[in-house]
VOGU-3710 file (C-alpha; in Angstrom, 3 decimals, decimal comma):
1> xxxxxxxxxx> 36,782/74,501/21,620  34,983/72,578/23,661  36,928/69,074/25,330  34,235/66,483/24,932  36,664/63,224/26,130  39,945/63,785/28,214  42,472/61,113/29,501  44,799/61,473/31,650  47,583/59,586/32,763  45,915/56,141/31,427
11> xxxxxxxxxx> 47,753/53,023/32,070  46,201/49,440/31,440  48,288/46,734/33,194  47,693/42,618/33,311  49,406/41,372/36,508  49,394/37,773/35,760  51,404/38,667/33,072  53,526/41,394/34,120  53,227/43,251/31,047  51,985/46,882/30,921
21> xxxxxxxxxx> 49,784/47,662/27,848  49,353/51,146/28,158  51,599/53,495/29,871  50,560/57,164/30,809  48,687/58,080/27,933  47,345/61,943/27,409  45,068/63,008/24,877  41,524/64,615/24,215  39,554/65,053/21,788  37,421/68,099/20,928
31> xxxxxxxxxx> 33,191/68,441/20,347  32,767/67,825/16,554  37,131/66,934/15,749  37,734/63,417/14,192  40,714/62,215/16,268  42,784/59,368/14,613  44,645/57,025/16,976  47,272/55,190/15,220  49,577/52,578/15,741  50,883/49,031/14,480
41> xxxxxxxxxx> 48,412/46,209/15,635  49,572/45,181/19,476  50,712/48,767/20,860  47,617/49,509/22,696  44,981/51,407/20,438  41,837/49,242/21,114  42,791/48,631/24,836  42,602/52,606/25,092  39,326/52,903/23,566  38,013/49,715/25,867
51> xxxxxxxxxx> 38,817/51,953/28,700  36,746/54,212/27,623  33,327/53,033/27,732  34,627/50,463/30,536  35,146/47,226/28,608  38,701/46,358/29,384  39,590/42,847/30,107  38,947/41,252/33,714  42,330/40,367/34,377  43,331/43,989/33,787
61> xxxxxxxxxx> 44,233/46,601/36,139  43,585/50,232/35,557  44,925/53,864/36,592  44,095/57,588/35,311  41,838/60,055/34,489  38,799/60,015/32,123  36,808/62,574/31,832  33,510/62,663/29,426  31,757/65,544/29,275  33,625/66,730/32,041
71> xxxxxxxxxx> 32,138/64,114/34,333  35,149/61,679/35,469  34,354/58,050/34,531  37,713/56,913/35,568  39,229/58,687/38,522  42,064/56,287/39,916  45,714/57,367/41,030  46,281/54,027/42,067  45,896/50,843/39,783  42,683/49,050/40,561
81> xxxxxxxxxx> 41,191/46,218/39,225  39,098/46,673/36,369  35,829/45,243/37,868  36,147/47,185/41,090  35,893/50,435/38,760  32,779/53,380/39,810  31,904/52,784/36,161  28,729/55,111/34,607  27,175/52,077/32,806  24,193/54,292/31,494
91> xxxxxxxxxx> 26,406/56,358/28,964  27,787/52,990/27,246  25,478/52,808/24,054  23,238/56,385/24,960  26,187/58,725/25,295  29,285/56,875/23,922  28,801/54,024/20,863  31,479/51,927/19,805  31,912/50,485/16,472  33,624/47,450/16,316
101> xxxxxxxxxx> 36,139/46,177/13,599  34,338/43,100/12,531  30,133/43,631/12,526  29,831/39,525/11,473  31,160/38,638/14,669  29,321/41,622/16,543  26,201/41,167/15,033  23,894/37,862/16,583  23,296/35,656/13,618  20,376/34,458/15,536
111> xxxxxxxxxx> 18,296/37,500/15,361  17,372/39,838/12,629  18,429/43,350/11,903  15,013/45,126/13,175  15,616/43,411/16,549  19,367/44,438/17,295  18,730/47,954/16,008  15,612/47,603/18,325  17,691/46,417/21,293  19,944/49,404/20,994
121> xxxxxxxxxx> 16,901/52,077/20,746  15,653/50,134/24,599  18,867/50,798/26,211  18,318/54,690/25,767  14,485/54,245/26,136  13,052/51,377/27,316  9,301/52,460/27,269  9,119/53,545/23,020  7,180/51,970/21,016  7,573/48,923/18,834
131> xxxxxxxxxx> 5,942/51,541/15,962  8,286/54,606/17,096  11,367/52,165/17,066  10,764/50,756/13,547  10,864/54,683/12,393  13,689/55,312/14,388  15,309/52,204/12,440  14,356/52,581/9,248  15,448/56,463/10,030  18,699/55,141/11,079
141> xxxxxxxxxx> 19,431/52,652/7,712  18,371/55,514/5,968  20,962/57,917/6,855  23,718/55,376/6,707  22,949/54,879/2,739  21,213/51,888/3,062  18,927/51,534/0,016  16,060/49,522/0,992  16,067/49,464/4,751  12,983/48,052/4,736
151> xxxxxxxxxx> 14,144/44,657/3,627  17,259/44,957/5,717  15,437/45,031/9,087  14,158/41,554/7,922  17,367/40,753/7,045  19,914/38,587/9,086  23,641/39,460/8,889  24,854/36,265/6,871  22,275/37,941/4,710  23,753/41,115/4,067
161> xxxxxxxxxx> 27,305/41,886/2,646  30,445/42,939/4,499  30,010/46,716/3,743  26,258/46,216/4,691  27,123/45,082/7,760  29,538/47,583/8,462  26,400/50,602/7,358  24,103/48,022/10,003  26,753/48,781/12,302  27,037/52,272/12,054
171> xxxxxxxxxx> 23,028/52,926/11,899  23,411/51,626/15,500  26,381/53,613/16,965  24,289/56,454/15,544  20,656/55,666/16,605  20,753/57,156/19,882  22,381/60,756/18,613  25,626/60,092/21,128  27,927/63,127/22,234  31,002/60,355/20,785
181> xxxxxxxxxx> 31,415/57,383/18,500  34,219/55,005/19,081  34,864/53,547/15,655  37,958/50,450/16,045  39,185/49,644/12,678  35,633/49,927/11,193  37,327/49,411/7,527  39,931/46,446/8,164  38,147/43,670/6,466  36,392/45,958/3,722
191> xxxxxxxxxx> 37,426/46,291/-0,177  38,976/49,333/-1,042  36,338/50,441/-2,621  33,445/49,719/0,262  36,314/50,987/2,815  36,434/54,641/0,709  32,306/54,321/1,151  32,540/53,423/4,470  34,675/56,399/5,510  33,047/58,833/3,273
201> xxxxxxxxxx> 29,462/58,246/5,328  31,721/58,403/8,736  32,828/62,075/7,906  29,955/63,035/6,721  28,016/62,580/9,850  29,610/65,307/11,301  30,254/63,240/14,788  32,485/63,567/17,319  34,986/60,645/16,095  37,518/58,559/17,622
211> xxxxxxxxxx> 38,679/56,927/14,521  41,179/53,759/15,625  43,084/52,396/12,897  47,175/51,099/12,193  46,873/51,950/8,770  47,957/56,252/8,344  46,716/55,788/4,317  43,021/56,478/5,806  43,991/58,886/8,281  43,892/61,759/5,590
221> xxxxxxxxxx> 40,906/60,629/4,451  38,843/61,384/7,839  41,174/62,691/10,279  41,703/66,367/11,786  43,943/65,216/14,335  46,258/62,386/14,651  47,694/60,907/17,890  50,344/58,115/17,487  50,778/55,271/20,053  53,482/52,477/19,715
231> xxxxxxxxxx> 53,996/49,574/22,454  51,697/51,715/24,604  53,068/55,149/24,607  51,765/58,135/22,827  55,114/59,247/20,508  53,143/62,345/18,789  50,165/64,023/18,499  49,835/66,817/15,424  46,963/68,068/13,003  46,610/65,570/10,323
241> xxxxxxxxxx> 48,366/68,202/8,129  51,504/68,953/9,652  52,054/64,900/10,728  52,101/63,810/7,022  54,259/66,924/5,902  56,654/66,599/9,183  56,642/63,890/10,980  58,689/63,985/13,930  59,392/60,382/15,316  60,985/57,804/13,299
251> xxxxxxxxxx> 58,328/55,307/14,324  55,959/57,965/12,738  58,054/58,250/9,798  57,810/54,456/8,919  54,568/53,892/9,536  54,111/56,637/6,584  56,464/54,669/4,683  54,218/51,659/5,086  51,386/53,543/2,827  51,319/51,731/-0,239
261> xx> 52,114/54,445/-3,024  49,662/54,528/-5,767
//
């Protein structure tokens, strides 16, 4: 299989605070493999995925490897500070979209659907036109199950309903075909119902996924791999199978406990 992310070594310190987020974390993830990355809320999941696509705080400081598509966008053996990193900006949003965990606060209220979808498409391809980019849109909605996308790209988000949002916000991690999607608790504020929907449409776009999330009930759901990360330390790392059957750590062991059991 092809490695389409790698990280190496990671760590994600704040000097001001003395207080290491992330400490030497390993992990890859394969072309077309939903990776889960687990953990309680605080030990270091989103911070990771930040790192990523270069979006770590200011007053950070960063060391490691990255490596995306085998090109290095983090190649420090030394902690440096996060805005003195030789960051690719041009894959952030083309190559590599991130789905955040709460699309009211992500979306602008000030504009409507058609033009943040639209702002996206420009990023990739800044000449297309305003015709090509309403296809590409209404393309988009379409394939995320929205029903009438026509009157959603009129739409603004106090408009639309949570698990709208959330479809809004997938359409536009998706509407530049990216090699990965990032997706940080994409179902924490949904129903149970709109959160089975939500992950349903996720697997079955048949992406490269890095699917962050505390809670291991979903994991099954949408996972082929799970990696495990407590107070900034990967614990374990196992096919989605074997972790649920056998779960090696005790921290892994009662976060399983912590699954509601129907």
């Amino acid at each position: 299989m092809t490695k389409i992310l790698e990280i190496e070594n990671l760590s994600i310190k704040f000097p001001d605070l003395n207080f290491t987020a992330v400490k030497n974390s390993n992990f890859f993830i394969n072309e077309g493999e939903i990776l889960a990355l687990v953990g309680e809320s605080g030990s270091g999941k989103s911070l990771t995925a930040l790192s990523i696509i270069g979006l770590e705080p200011q007053n950070s400081m960063i060391k490691g490897f990255i490596k995306f598509n085998n090109n290095f966008v983090l190649n420090a053996s030394e902690f440096i500070s996060a805005f003195r990193r030789n960051y690719t900006k041009n894959i952030r949003g083309v190559s590599i979209s991130y789905i955040p965990q709460d699309p009211l606060s992500s979306l602008n209220p000030m504009y409507t659907i058609f033009n943040q979808l639209d702002e996206a498409i420009k990023v990739c391809d800044s000449n297309i036109s305003c015709q090509e980019s309403l296809s590409k849109c209404l393309n988009a909605l379409e394939e995320v199950g929205i029903a009438d996308p026509d009157r959603c790209l009129k739409s603004y988000p106090h408009e639309l309903s949570g698990g709208m949002r959330q479809r809004v916000m997938i359409a536009m991690a998706i509407i530049n075909n990216p090699d990965l999607i990032i997706a940080d608790e994409p179902t924490t504020a949904l129903d149970v119902t709109v959160q089975a929907n939500i992950l349903e449409l996720l697997k079955s776009l048949k992406k490269t996924l890095l699917f962050i999330t505390h809670d291991l009930g979903v994991v099954a759901e949408i996972a082929d791999r799970v990696v495990v990360m407590q107070e900034g330390l990967i614990v374990e790392e196992n096919n989605v199978f074997d972790l649920y059957e056998n779960p090696q750590q005790e921290y892994t062991k009662r976060l399983l406990e912590a699954v509601p059991k129907l």
